[in-house]
FITI-593249 format. One line per field, with one value per residue (C-alpha): residue number from 1; x, y, z; residue in one letter. Coordinates in pm, 1 decimal. Example, Ala and Ser with C-alpha at 12.3 -4.5 7.8 and 13.67 -1.06 7.14 Angstrom:
num (1	2) $
x (1230.0	1367.0) $
y (-450.0	-106.0) $
z (780.0	714.0) $
residuo (A	S) $
! end
This chain:
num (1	2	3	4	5	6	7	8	9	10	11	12	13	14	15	16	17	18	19	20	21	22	23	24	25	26	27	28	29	30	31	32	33	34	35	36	37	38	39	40	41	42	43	44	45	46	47	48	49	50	51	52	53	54	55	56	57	58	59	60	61	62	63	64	65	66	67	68	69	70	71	72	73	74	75	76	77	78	79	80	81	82	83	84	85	86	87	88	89	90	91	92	93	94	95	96	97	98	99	100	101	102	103	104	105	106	107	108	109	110	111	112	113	114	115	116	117	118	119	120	121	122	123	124	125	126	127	128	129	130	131	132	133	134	135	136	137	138	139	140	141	142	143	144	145	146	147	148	149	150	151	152	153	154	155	156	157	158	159	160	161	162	163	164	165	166	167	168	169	170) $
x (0.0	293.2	474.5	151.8	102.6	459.2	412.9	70.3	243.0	503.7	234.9	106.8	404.0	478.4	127.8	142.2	518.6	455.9	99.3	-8.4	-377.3	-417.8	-440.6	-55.4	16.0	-134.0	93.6	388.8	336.6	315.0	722.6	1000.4	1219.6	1453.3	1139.0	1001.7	1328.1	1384.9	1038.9	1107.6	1344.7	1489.1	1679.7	1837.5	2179.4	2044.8	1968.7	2289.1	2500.8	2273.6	2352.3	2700.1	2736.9	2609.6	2319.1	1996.1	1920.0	2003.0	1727.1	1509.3	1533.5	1267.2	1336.6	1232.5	1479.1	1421.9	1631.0	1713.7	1699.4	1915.4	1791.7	1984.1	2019.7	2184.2	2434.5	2503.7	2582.8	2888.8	3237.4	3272.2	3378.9	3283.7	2948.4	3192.7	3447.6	3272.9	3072.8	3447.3	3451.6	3760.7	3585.2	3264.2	3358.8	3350.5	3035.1	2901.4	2975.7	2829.7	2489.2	2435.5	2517.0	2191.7	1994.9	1882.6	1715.7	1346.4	1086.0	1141.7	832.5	832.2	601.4	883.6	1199.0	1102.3	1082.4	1533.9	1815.5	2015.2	1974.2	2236.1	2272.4	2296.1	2713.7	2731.6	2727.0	2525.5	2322.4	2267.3	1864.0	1755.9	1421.2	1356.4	1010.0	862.2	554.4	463.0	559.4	914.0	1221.8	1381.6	1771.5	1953.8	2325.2	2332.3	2072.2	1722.8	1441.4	1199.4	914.4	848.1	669.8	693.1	609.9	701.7	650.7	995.1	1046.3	1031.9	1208.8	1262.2	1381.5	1672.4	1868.2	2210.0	2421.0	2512.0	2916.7	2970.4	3207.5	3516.1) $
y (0.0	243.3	156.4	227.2	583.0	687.2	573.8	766.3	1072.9	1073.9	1005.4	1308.4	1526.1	1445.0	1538.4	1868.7	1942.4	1804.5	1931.6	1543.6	1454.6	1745.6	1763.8	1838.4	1478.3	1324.4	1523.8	1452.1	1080.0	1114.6	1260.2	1084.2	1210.2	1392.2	1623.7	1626.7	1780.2	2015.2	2158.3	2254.3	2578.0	2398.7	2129.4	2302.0	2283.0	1903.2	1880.5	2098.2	1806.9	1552.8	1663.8	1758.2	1393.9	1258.1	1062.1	1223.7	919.2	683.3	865.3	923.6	530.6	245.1	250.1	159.8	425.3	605.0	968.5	1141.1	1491.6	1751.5	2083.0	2422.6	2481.4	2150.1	2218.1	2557.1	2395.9	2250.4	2404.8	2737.7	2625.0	2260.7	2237.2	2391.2	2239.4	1904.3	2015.4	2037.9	1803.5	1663.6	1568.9	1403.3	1053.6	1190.1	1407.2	1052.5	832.0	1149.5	1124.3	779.8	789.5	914.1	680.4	364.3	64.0	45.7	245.9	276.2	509.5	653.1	383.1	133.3	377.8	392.4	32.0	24.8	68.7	88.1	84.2	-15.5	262.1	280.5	425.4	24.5	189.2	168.3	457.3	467.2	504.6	637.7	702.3	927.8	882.8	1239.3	1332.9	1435.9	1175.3	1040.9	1210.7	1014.2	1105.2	952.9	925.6	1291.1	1446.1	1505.7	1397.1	1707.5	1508.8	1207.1	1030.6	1265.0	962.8	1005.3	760.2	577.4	624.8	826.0	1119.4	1221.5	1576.4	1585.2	1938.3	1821.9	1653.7	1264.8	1158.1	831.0	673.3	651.9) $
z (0.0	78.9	-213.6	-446.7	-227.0	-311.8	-704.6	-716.4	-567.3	-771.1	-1084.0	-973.5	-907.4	-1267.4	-1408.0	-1243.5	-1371.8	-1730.5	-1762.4	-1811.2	-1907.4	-2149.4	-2591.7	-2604.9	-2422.9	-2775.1	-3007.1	-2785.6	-2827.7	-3208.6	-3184.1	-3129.8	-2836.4	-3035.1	-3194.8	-2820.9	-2648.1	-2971.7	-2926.3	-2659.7	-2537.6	-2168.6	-2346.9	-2651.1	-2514.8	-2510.3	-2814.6	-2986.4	-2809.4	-2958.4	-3253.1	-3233.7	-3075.1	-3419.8	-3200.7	-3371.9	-3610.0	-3334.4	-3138.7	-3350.3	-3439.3	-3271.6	-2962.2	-2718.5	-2549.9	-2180.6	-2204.4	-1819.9	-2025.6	-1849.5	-1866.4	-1966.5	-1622.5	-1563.7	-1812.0	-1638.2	-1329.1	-1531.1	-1486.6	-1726.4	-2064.5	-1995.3	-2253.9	-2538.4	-2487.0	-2530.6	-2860.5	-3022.3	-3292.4	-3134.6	-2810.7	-2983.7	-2858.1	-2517.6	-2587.6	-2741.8	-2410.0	-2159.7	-2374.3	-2382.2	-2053.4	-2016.2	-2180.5	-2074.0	-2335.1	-2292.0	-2202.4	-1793.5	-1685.6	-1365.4	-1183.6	-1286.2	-1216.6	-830.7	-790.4	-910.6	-747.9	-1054.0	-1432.1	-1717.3	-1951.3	-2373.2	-2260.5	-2081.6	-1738.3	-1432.1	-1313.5	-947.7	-843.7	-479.5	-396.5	-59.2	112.1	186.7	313.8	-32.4	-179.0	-315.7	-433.3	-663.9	-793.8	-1073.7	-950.5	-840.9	-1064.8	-882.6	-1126.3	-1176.1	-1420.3	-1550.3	-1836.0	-2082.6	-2325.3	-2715.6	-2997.6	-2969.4	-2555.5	-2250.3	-2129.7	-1755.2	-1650.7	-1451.5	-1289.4	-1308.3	-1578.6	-1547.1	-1570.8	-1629.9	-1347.9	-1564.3) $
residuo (X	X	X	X	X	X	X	X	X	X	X	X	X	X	X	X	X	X	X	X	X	X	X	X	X	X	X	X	X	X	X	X	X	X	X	X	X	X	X	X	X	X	X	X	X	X	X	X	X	X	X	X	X	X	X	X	X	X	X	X	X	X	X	X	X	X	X	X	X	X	X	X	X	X	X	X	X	X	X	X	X	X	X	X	X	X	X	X	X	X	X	X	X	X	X	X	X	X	X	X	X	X	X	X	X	X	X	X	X	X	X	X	X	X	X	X	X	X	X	X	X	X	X	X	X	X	X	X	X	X	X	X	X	X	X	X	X	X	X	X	X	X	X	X	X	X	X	X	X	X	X	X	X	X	X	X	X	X	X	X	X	X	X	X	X	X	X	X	X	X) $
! end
């Protein structure tokens, strides 16, 4: 019973932060996750790394594919210098293994993500999953990124919000 509280709170979190249950939901699950994040403004340093990375085709592929989307804010939070450094051609193999560090195979939706401890990513690391009981609700961080909404479902996958950037442990 506890556990299906904390899943229906965080639902509901996430319906209040993604403006769930309304006519824009249906469009968003006619576009891939690529044509989701470029739509809209908070992810466009996302999506310039996408496609400096050379990863739009890949996701924009089948799928199934679950994306923890930084924000622009998250990628402010990175040292000065760090976001263009890494959109150097020269550094697109590291820009490549930081995004798909983000990504995990599937379509992991937030009812699902609460119930992990840990998730292999697309990179071939593991990403680290908490969950923190509140009053509210849960709190639920990927490795040290706090997830801000959830199910934002496209036709090819899922994309979570996180506020802070992903590294993988190498």
């Amino acid at each position: 019973m506890r556990h299906l509280m904390i899943v229906f709170s965080f639902a509901a979190l996430a319906c209040v932060l993604t403006g769930a249950a309304t006519a824009q939901d249906k469009d968003m699950k006619k576009k891939d996750i690529v044509d989701i994040a470029a739509g809209n403004e908070d992810f466009s340093t996302l999506v310039a790394a996408v496609k400096a990375a050379g990863l739009v085709e890949t996701l924009k592929g089948d799928g199934p594919f679950t994306v923890f989307a930084p924000t622009n804010a998250a990628f402010k939070k990175l040292p000065a210098g760090t976001v263009e450094t890494l959109l150097k051609p020269e550094n697109k193999a590291k820009l490549v293994k930081i995004l798909t560090y983000h990504v995990v195979p599937g379509k992991v939706m937030a009812a699902d993500v609460v119930g992990l401890k840990s998730a292999k990513t697309v990179q071939g690391g593991e990403i680290e999953i908490k969950v923190t009981k509140t009053a509210s609700g849960a709190t639920v961080m990927v490795d040290n990124a706090k997830v801000t909404a959830t199910d934002i479902v496209g036709s090819n996958g899922v994309i979570h919000v996180i506020d802070t950037v992903i590294m993988p442990k190498d």
